[in-house]
C-alpha positions in Angstrom: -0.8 17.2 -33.0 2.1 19.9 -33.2 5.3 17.5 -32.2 7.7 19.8 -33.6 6.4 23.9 -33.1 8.4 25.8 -35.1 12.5 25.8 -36.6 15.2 28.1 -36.6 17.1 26.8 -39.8 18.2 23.0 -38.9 17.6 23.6 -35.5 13.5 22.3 -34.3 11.7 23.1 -31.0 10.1 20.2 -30.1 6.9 20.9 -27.9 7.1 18.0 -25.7 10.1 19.4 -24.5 9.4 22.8 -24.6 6.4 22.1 -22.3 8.5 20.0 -20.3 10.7 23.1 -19.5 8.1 25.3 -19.1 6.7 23.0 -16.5 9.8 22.7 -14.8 10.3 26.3 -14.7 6.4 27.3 -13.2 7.1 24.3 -10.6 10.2 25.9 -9.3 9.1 29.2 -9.2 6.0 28.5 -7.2 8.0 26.1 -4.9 10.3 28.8 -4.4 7.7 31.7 -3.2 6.0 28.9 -1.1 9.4 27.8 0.6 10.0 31.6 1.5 6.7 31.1 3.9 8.5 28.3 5.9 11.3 30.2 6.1 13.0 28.1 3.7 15.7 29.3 1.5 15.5 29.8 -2.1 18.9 28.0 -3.1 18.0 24.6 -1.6 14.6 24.3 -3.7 16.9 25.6 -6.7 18.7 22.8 -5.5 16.3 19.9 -4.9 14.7 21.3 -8.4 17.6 20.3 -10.3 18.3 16.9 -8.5 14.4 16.1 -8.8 14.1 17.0 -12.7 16.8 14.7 -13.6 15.7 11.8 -11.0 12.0 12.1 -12.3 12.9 12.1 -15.9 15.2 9.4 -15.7 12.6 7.2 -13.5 9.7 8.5 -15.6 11.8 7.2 -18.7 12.4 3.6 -17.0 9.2 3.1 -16.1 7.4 4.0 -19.9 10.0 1.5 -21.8 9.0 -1.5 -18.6 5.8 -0.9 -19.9 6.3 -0.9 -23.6 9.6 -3.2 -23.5 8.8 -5.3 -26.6 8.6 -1.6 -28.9 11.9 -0.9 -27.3 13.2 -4.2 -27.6 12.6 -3.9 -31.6 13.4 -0.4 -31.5 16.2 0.3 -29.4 17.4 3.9 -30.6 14.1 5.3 -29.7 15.1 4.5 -25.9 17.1 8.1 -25.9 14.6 10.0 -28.4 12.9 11.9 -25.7 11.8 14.4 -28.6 9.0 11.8 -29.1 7.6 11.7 -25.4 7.4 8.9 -23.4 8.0 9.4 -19.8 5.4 7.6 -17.2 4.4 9.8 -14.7 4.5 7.6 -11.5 7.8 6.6 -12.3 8.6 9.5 -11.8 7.1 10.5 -9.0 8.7 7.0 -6.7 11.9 8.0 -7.9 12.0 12.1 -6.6 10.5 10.7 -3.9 13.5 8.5 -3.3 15.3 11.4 -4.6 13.7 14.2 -1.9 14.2 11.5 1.0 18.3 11.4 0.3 18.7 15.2 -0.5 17.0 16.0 2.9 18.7 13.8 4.8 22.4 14.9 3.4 21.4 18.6 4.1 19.7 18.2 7.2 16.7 19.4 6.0 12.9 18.6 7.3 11.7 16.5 4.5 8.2 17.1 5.1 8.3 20.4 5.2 10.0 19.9 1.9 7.2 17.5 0.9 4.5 19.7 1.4 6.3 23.0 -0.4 7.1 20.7 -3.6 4.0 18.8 -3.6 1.3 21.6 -5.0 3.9 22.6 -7.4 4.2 18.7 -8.9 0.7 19.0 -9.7 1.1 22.3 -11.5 3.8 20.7 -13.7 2.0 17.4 -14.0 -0.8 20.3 -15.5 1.5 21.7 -18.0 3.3 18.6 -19.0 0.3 16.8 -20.0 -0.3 19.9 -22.6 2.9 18.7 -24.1 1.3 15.0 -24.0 -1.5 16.5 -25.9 0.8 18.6 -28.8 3.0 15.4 -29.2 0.3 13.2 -29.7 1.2 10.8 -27.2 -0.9 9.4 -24.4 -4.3 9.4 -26.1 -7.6 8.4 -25.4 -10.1 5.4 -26.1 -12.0 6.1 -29.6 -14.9 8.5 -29.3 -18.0 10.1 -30.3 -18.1 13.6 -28.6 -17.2 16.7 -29.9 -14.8 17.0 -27.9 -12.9 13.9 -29.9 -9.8 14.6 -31.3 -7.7 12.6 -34.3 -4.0 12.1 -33.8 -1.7 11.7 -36.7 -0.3 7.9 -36.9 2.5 7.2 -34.6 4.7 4.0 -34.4 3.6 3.2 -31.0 0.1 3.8 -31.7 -2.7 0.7 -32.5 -3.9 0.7 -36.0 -7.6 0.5 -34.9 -6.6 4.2 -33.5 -5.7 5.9 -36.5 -7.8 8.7 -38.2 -10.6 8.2 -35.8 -11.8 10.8 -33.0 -10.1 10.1 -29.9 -10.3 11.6 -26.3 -8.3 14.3 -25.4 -7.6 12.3 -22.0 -4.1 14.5 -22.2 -6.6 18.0 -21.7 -8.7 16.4 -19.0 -5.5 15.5 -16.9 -4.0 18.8 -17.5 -7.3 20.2 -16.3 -7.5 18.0 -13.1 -3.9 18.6 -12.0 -4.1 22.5 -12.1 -7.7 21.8 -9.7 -5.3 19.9 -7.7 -2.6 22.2 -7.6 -5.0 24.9 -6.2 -6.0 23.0 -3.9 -3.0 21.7 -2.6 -2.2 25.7 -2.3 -5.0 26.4 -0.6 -4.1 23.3 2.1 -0.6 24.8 2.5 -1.7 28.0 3.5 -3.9 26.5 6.5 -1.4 23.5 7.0 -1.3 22.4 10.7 0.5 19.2 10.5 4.4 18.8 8.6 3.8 16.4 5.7 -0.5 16.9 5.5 -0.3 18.7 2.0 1.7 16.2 0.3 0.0 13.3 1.8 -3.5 15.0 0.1 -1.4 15.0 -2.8 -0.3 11.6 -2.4 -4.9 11.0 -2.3 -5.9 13.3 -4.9 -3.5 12.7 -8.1 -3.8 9.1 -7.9 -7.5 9.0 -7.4 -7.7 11.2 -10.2 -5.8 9.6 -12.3 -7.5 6.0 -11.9 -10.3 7.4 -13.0 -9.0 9.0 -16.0 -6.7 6.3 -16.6 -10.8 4.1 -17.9 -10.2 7.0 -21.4 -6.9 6.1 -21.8 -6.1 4.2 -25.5 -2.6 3.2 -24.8 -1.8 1.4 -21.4 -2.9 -1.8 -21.8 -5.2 -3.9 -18.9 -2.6 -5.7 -16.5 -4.9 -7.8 -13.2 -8.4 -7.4 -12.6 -9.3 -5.7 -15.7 -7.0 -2.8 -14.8 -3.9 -0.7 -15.4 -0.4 -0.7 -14.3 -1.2 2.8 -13.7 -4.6 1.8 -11.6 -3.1 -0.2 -9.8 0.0 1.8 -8.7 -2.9 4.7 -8.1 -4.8 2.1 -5.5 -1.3 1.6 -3.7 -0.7 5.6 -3.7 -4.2 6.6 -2.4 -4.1 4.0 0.6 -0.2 5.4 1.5 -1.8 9.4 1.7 -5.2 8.2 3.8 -2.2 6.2 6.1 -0.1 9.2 5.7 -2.3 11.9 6.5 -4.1 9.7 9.5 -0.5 9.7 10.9 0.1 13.3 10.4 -3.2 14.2 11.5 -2.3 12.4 15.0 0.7 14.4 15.9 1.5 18.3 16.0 4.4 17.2 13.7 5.9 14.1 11.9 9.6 13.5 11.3 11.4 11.0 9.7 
C-alpha cells in the first residue's frame, strides 16, 4: 500500500490521485481518436471530458459518504480529503450519465453516438483507477488464503478483524476485468451497426462483472437479500443494457 508515492520537499504525490489523472487522461485520449471515426470533433469530447470528470467525481464522492455516513458523520473533515480515496464508482457513472444527457442536448449533439465513443473509454479508466484503489489501500477484499493475498496497512475506515491479515486484491481483479471490457467494447465499436449498442454492452458487462466481484469485497457491507448496494444497483444496470440493446437492436438508429 503506497498512498503517498514520492515528495518534492513539502509537496506529496498522492497515488490515488495520480492514477485518477492518469485515468482521465488515457480515457480522453482514446475517446478522442474514436470520436474522429464518427466524424466527431475533437473539442467537444475535450469538452464533455471536463464536464464528465467533475460530475463523476462529485457523484462518485456522494455516493461513497451515503454509504459510509456514520464515518462521515463522526468525521466530517475527511468529507473533502480526497487524497485518501473514496469515490463509488456507480455514483459516478448515474451522474455523467445525467451529465452526457444535458451536454448533448445543449449542443445538439447525438448522444448515443456520444454514448458509444465514451463508453469503451470509461472502462479503460475504471481499469486504471482501480490500480490507484489498490496503491491507496482502499477497496479491499474479504480475508484470504491464496498467494495471491495481500495485507493492507490499518486504515480508519477499515474493520479491525482486517488488519495484518492476507486480503484479496479485489482492486487488481477489477482493474483486470475493466481493461477486458474496454477491448471489447472497442472491438464492438468498430463493427457497431446500431447508435447506442456499444454503450448499452457496456451498460451489461461492467455491472455483471462487478456483482460478481463485488462476493471478494471486505468493505461494502450486505444491504437486502444478502447483497450489496453495489449488487444491487449492478442487477438494475444489467436489465437497463439487455432493454437497451433489445431496443437498439430493433431499429437502424435510436434517438432520444
Amino acid at each position: 500500500m503506497y498512498p503517498v508515492l514520492f515528495k518534492f520537499g513539502n509537496i506529496s504525490v498522492y497515488s490515488y490521485g495520480l492514477m485518477l489523472s492518469l485515468a482521465f487522461l488515457a480515457a480522453i485520449y482514446t475517446a478522442v481518436r474514436r470520436a474522429r471515426i464518427i466524424n466527431i470533433n475533437s473539442q467537444v469530447i475535450l469538452d464533455l471530458g471536463l464536464v464528465v470528470i467533475l460530475s463523476g467525481i462529485i457523484g462518485a464522492r456522494i455516493f461513497f459518504i451515503l454509504l459510509n455516513l456514520d464515518f462521515y458523520i463522526n468525521n466530517p473533515v475527511q468529507i473533502i480529503r480526497l487524497d485518501k480515496g473514496g469515490l463509488a464508482v456507480f455514483g459516478g457513472v448515474l451522474f455523467s450519465m445525467v451529465t452526457v444527457s444535458v451536454f448533448c442536448r445543449v449542443r445538439k449533439i447525438n448522444v448515443w453516438d456520444i454514448a458509444d465513443v465514451i463508453a469503451p473509454s470509461i472502462a479503460l479508466g475504471q481499469a486504471i483507477g482501480r490500480i490507484g484503489c489498490f496503491l491507496n489501500g482502499c477497496c479491499w477484499g474479504v480475508p484470504t488464503n491464496l498467494p495471491c493475498g495481500v495485507i493492507f496497512r490499518h486504515r480508519e475506515i477499515m474493520p479491525e478483524e482486517f488488519h495484518c491479515i492476507p486480503l484479496h486484491p479485489v482492486q487488481l481483479y477489477n482493474s483486470f476485468l475493466n481493461l477486458l471490457i474496454f477491448f471489447i467494447l472497442t472491438r464492438i465499436f468498430s463493427k457497431r451497426r446500431s447508435k447506442g449498442e456499444v454503450f448499452a454492452f457496456y451498460l451489461i458487462l461492467h455491472p455483471f462483472m462487478r456483482f460478481w466481484t463485488e462476493f471478494l469485497r471486505g468493505d461494502n457491507g450486505k444491504a437486502f437479500f444478502n447483497l450489496t448496494v453495489f449488487q444491487l444497483v449492478s442487477i438494475f444496470l444489467c436489465v437497463l443494457g439487455i432493454v437497451m440493446l433489445c431496443v437498439v437492436k430493433s431499429r437502424k438508429s435510436f434517438h432520444i
